[in-house]
TINUDREN-45783 format. One record per residue (C-alpha): residue number from 0; x, y, z. Coordinates in steps of 0.5 Angstrom, whole numbers. Example, Ala and Ser with C-alpha at 12.3 -4.5 7.8 and 13.67 -1.06 7.14 Angstrom:
2
R pos     X     Y     Z
R   0    25    -9    16
R   1    27    -2    14
END
This chain:
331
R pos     X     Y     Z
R   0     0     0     0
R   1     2     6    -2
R   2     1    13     3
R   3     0    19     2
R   4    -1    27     5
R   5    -8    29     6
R   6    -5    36     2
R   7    -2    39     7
R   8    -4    36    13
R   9     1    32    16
R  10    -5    26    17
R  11    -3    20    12
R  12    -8    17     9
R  13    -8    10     5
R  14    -8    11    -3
R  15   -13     6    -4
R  16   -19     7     1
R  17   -26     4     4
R  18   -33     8     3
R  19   -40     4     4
R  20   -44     8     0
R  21   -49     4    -3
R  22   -46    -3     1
R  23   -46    -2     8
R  24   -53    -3    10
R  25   -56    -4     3
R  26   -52   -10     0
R  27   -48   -11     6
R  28   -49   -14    13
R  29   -45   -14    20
R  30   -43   -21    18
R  31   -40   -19    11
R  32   -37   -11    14
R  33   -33   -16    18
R  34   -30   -19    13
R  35   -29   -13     8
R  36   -26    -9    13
R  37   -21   -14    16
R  38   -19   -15     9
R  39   -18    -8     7
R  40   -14    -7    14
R  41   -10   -12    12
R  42    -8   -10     6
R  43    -6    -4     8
R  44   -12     1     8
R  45   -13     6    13
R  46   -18    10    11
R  47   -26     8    12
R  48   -31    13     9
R  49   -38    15    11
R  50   -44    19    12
R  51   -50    20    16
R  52   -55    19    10
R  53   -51    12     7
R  54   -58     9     9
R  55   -60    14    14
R  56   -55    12    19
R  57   -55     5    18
R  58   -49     5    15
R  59   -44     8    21
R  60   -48     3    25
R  61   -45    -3    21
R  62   -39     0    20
R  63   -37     1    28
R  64   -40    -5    29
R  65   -35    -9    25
R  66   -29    -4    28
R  67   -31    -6    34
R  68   -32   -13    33
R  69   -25   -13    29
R  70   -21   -10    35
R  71   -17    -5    31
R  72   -13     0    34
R  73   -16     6    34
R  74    -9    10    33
R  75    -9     5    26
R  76   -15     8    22
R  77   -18    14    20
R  78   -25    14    20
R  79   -30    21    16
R  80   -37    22    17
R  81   -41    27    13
R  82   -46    32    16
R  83   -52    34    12
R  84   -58    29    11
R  85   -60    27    17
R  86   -67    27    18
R  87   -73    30    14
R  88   -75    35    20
R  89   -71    42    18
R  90   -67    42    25
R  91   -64    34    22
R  92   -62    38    15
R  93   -57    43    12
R  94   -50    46    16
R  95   -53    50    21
R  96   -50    50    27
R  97   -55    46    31
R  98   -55    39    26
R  99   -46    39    24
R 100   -47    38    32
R 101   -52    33    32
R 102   -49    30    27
R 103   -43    29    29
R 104   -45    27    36
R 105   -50    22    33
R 106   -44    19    28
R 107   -39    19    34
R 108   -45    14    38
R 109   -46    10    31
R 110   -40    10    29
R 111   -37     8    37
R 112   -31    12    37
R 113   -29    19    41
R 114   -27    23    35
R 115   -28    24    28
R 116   -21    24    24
R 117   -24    27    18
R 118   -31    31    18
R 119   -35    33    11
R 120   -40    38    10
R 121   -44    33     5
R 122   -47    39     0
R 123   -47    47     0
R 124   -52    50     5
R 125   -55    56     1
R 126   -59    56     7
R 127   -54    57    12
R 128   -49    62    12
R 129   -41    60    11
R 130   -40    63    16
R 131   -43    59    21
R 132   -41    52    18
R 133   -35    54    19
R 134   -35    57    26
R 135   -39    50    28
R 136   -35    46    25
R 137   -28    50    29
R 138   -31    49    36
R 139   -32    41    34
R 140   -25    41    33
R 141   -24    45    40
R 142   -28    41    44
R 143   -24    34    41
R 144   -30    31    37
R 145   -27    32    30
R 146   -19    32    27
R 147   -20    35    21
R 148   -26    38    17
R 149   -27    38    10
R 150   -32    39     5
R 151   -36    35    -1
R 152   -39    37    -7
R 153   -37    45    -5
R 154   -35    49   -11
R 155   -28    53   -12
R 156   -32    59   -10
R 157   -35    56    -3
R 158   -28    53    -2
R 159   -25    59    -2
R 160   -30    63     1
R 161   -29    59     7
R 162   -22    60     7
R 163   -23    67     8
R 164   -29    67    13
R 165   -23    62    17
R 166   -17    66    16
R 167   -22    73    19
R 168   -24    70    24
R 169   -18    66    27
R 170   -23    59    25
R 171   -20    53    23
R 172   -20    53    15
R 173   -22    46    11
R 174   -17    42    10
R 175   -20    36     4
R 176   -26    36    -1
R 177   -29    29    -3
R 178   -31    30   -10
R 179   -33    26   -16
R 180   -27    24   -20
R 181   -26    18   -26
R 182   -24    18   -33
R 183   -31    20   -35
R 184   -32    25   -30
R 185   -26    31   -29
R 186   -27    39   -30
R 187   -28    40   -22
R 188   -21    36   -20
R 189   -17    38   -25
R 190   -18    45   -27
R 191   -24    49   -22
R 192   -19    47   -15
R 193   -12    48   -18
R 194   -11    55   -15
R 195   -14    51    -8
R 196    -9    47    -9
R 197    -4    51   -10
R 198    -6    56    -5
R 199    -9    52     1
R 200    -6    45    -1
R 201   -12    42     0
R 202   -13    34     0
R 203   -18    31    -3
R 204   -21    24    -3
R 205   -25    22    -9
R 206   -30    18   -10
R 207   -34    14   -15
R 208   -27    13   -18
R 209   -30     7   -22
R 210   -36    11   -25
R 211   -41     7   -20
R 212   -39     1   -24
R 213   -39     4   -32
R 214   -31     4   -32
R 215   -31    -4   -29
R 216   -33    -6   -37
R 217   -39   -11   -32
R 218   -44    -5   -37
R 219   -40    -6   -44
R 220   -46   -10   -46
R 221   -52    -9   -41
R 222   -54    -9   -34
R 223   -53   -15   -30
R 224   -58   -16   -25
R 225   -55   -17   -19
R 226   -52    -9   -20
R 227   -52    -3   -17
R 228   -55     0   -23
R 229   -61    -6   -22
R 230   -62    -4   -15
R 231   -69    -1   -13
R 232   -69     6   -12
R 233   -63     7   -17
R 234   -67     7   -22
R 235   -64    14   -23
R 236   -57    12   -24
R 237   -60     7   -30
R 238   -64    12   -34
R 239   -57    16   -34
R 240   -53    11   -37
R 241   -59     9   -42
R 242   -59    16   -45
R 243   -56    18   -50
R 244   -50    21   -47
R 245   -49    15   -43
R 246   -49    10   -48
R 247   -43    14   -52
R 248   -39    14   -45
R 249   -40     6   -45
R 250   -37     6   -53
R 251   -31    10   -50
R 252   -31     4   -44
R 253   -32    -2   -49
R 254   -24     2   -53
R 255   -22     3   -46
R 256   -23    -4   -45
R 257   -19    -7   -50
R 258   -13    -2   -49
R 259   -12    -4   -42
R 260   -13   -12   -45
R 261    -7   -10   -50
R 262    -3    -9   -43
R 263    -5   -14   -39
R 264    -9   -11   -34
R 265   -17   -12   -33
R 266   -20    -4   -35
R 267   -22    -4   -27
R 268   -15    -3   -25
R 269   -13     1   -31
R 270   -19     6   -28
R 271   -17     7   -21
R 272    -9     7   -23
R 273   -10    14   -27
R 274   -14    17   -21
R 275    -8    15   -17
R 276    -3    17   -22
R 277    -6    25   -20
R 278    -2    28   -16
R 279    -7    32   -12
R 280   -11    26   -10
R 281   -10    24    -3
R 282   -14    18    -3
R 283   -18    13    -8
R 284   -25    11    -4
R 285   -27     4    -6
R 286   -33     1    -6
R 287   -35    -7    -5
R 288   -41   -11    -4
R 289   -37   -18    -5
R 290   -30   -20    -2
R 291   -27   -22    -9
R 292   -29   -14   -11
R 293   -25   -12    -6
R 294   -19   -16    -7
R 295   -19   -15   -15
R 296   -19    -7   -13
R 297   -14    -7    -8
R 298    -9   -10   -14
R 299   -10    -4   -17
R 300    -3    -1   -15
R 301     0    -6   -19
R 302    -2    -3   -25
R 303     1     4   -23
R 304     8     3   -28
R 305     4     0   -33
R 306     1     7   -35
R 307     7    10   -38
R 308     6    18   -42
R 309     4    13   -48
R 310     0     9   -45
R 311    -4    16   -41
R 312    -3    20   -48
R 313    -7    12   -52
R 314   -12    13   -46
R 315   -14    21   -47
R 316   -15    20   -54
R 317   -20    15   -53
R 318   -24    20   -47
R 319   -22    26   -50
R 320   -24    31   -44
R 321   -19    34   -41
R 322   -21    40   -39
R 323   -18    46   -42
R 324   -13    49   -37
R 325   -16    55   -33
R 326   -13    62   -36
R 327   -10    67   -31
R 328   -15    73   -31
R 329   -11    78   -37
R 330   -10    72   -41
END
C-alpha cells in the first residue's frame, strides 16, 4: 500500500480506501463488513469513509460494529462521516450550527468512537451562511470530537469562501474535499481546484473513481441483474447510462477495455490506477458489495508502472475530455 499526505495536512491516509456508499447497509450486513473491512485492514487501507445519509444511519452503525468487533486499534485507522442528510425534519438538514453538532454526536455513537478524523459537509447549504459552518465545524475540533473537517461537493468559489471567513475570524479552515472524480468525470478535480490546491494544499479523497461500476467494463454489453445499476431505488443511476450520452460513455469504455486487455490488466485497474496517478488525489474511495470485488481492487497498484506517457497520451484519445487549462485573469 501506498500512503499519502492528506495535501498539506500531516494526516496520511491509504491511497486506496473503503467507502460503504450503497453497500453497508443496503447490499451489505455485519457478517460481510466484518470480513470486508479486516481484508481492506489487512491489506493496508486505512481510511474507512461514510455519511450519516449512507442508508439513513445504518450504514455507520455497521461500520462500527464491524471495527468493533475486529478490535482495530483506534491509532491505526481513520474514519470520516459526513453532515448534511440527517432526517426529513428542517433541524435533521443542512449545515446549521444546531445539526453539524447533532450530527456529528450521532456519528460518534453510530460509529462507537470519541473522535472523527475526517468530518465532511455533504453538500453547500445555501440556507446557511458560510460562516456559520465554519464556525461549528472550528468548535467541534476545540471540543475534540473532529480532527480535520472538509467539504464535498463544494464549488471552488464556496471553498475559497470558506478559507476567507477562517482566516478573518481565527477559525479552522477545511482542510480536504470528497468529489466525483474518474475517467469519465474530470473538470472539477483537474481545473476548477487547482489555485485551491496551490493556494491552500487541499486533499481530496475522490469518490465514484469506477463511474459507479460503468468503467468495471460489467455495462459493456447491458445490465446484469444483480448490479448496483439493478438495484431498487437507483433506477436514477440507470436512466443515466441508458440515455444517449450514456451509451456514447459506455462506447469509450468498450476501447478502454480493449486498451488495458492489450497491457495485460483488467480495465478496473486501468480506472482506479489513472486517478492515482494524480497527484492531487489523496485517497482513491472503493466501494464493494463482494470479497472477490475488494480484492481485485485492491490490486490496482500494480497497474500503476503500466501507465506510461504513451500509455496515458492512448487513453486521452479514447475519452477526449481533458479539460481546458484554467486562463489567468489578462489572458
Amino acid at each position: 500500500m501506498e500512503y499519502r499526505r492528506l495535501g498539506k495536512a500531516g494526516l496520511k491516509v491509504s491511497a486506496l480506501s473503503l467507502g460503504s456508499w450503497v453497500t453497508f447497509g443496503k447490499q451489505v450486513a455485519l457478517r460481510d463488513a466484518k470480513i470486508l473491512l479486516r481484508t481492506a485492514y489487512d491489506g493496508g487501507i486505512n481510511f474507512f469513509d461514510n455519511a450519516e445519509g449512507y442508508e439513513a444511519g445504518e450504514s455507520e452503525k455497521i461500520m462500527g460494529d464491524a471495527i468493533a468487533a475486529l478490535g482495530l486499534a483506534r491509532d491505526t485507522f481513520s474514519v470520516s462521516s459526513k453532515v448534511f442528510w440527517g432526517g426529513e425534519q428542517p433541524t435533521q438538514l443542512g449545515l446549521n450550527a444546531k445539526h453539524v453538532r447533532e450530527a456529528c454526536d450521532a456519528a460518534l455513537k453510530r460509529l462507537r468512537v470519541d473522535y472523527l478524523d475526517l468530518f465532511f459537509c455533504h453538500r453547500p447549504d445555501i440556507d446557511t451562511p458560510i460562516e456559520e459552518t465554519v464556525r461549528a465545524m472550528h468548535n467541534l475540533i476545540q471540543q475534540g470530537k473532529v480532527i480535520y473537517w472538509g467539504t464535498s461537493e463544494w464549488s471552488a468559489q464556496q471553498i475559497t469562501e470558506a478559507h476567507a471567513v477562517a482566516q478573518r475570524e481565527h477559525l479552522t479552515p477545511p482542510s480536504m474535499e470528497q468529489p466525483e472524480y474518474n475517467l469519465l468525470h474530470r473538470h472539477r478535480v483537474e481545473a476548477e481546484y487547482l489555485p485551491l490546491y496551490q493556494n491552500y494544499g487541499m486533499g481530496t479523497t475522490i469518490w465514484s473513481p469506477l463511474a459507479s461500476g460503468l468503467l468495471t467494463g460489467k455495462y459493456n454489453d447491458g445490465v446484469p441483474g444483480d448490479s448496483r445499476l439493478a438495484l431498487p431505488g437507483y433506477e436514477w443511476l440507470r436512466k443515466t447510462w441508458d440515455s444517449d450520452a450514456g451509451q456514447q460513455k459506455i462506447a469509450k469504455i468498450r476501447k478502454l477495455t480493449e486498451l488495458a486487455s492489450q497491457l495485460g490488466i483488467s480495465v478496473t485497474h486501468l480506472s482506479l490506477a489513472w486517478c492515482l496517478k494524480n497527484p492531487n488525489v489523496s485517497s482513491v474511495i472503493l466501494g464493494a458489495s463482494k470479497l472477490t470485488q475488494l480484492e481485485d481492487n485492491l490490486r490496482a497498484l500494480d497497474a500503476l508502472p503500466q501507465l506510461t506517457t504513451e500509455v496515458m497520451d492512448a487513453i486521452e484519445d479514447i475519452v477526449d475530455n481533458r479539460p481546458p487549462a484554467p486562463q489567468r485573469w489578462g489572458q
